[in-house]
Each structure stands twice: as C-alpha cells, then as structure tokens.
C-alpha positions in Angstrom: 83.5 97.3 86.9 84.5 99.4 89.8 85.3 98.0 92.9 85.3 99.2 96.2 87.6 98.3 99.3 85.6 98.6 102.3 85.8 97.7 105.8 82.4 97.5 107.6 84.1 98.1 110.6 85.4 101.5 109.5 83.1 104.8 109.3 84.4 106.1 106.7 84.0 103.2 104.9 80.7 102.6 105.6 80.2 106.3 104.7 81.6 105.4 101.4 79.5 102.5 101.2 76.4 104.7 101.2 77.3 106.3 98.9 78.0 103.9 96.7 74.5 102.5 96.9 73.4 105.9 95.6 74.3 104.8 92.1 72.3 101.5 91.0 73.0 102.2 87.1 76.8 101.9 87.7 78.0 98.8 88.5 79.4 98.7 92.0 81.4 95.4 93.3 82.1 95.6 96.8 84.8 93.7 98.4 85.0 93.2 102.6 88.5 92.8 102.2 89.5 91.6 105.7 87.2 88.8 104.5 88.6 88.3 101.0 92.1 89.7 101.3 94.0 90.9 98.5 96.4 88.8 97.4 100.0 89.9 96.9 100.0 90.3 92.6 96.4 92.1 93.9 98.2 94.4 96.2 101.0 95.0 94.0 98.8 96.4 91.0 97.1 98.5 93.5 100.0 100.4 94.4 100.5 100.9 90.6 97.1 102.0 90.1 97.1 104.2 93.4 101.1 105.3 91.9 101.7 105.4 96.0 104.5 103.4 97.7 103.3 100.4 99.7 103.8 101.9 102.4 101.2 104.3 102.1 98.2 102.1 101.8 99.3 100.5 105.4 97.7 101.7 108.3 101.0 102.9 110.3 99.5 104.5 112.9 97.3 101.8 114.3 98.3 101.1 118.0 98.0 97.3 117.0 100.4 97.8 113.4 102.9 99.9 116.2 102.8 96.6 118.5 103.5 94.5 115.8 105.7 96.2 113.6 107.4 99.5 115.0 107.7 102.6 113.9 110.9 102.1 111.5 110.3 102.5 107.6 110.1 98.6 106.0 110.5 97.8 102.3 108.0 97.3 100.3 108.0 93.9 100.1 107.5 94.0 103.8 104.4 96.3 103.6 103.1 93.6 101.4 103.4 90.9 103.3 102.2 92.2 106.3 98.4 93.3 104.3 98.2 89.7 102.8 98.5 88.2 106.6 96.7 91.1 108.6 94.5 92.8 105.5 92.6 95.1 108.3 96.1 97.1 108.2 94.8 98.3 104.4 93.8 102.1 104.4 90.3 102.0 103.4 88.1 102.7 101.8 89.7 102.5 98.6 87.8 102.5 95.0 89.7 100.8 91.8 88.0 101.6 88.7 89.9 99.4 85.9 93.4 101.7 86.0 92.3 104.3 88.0 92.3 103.9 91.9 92.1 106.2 95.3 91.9 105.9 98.9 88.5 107.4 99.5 89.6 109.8 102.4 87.2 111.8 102.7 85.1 109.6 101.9 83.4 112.9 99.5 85.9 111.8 97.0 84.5 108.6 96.2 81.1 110.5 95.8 82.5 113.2 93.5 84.1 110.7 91.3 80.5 108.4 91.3 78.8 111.3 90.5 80.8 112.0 87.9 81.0 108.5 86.2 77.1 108.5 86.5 76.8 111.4 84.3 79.1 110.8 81.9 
C-alpha cells in the first residue's frame, strides 16, 4: 500500500494529490495528516524510511514554527514532539511506499516514481 502525506492546504500537495489520482490500478491511501497526525513510533520510522534527520521533515522556516520555536538547532526528540502537537509543521507532501519514502518536492517526483510503479 503506498501512502501519501498531504496537506490540502498546501499546493504542492494538492499538486501531488492530482497526480496521485492519475493511477486508479495502484493502490493510493491518502492521509490528511494535520487531521490524523502521525504518532511519534509513526514519525520515527519515517525518518528511517526518509534516512533524514528529524529535523528535516519540520517546516523550519514557517514564520509561525520561528514564533514558536526559534531559529536554534533542537534534538531530535524535540523535532518529534513538536510534529505530534502541531503536525502542520510536517514537510509535505511526503509518499511512504512500505520501506521506501520521499518528500515529494517537486511534487514531479511523486509522479515519476507513480509512473514508474504503474508500469512495473
């Protein structure tokens, strides 16, 4: 099953959205994740999967993340935390396909890789 991270508030989630729906034989989930947040085990094998630091699925350079949190480097444990309590801070979109995963920027990449799945 892949699954894809989107964020209907986002365009370039939306954009990846689109073109997931291009693909009806492969079998698309789609999670609204500010709705259905990741939990933390969730967000921990996605960092595995992405093999990215925490800290690079978080939206750092969101005027509201800068409010919050600063511009200073946090652990990882902090990144974390902060996307179970305030999931909109989650780079998006981002497609998990059993081990593999990405952050769909540009969204083209998440269309290259359906494409490819679909005719393999």
């Amino acid at each position: 099953m892949i699954t894809l991270l989107h964020n209907p508030a986002c365009s370039k989630s939306s954009c990846a959205m689109d073109y997931s729906l291009q693909f009806p034989g492969l079998a698309i989930q789609t999670r609204w994740y500010v709705q259905d947040p990741l939990s933390k085990t969730e967000l921990q094998e996605l960092v595995q999967k992405l093999q990215l630091p925490a800290r690079e699925i978080v939206r750092i350079t969101e005027k509201d993340f800068i409010a919050q949190f600063g511009t200073e480097t946090l652990d990882e444990e902090t990144y974390l935390d902060i996307l179970v309590q305030q999931p909109q801070f989650l780079q998006r979109p981002i497609l998990i396909d059993g081990n593999t995963a990405f952050i769909g920027r540009p969204p083209e990449l998440i269309l290259d890789y359906l494409s490819a799945k679909a005719q393999a």
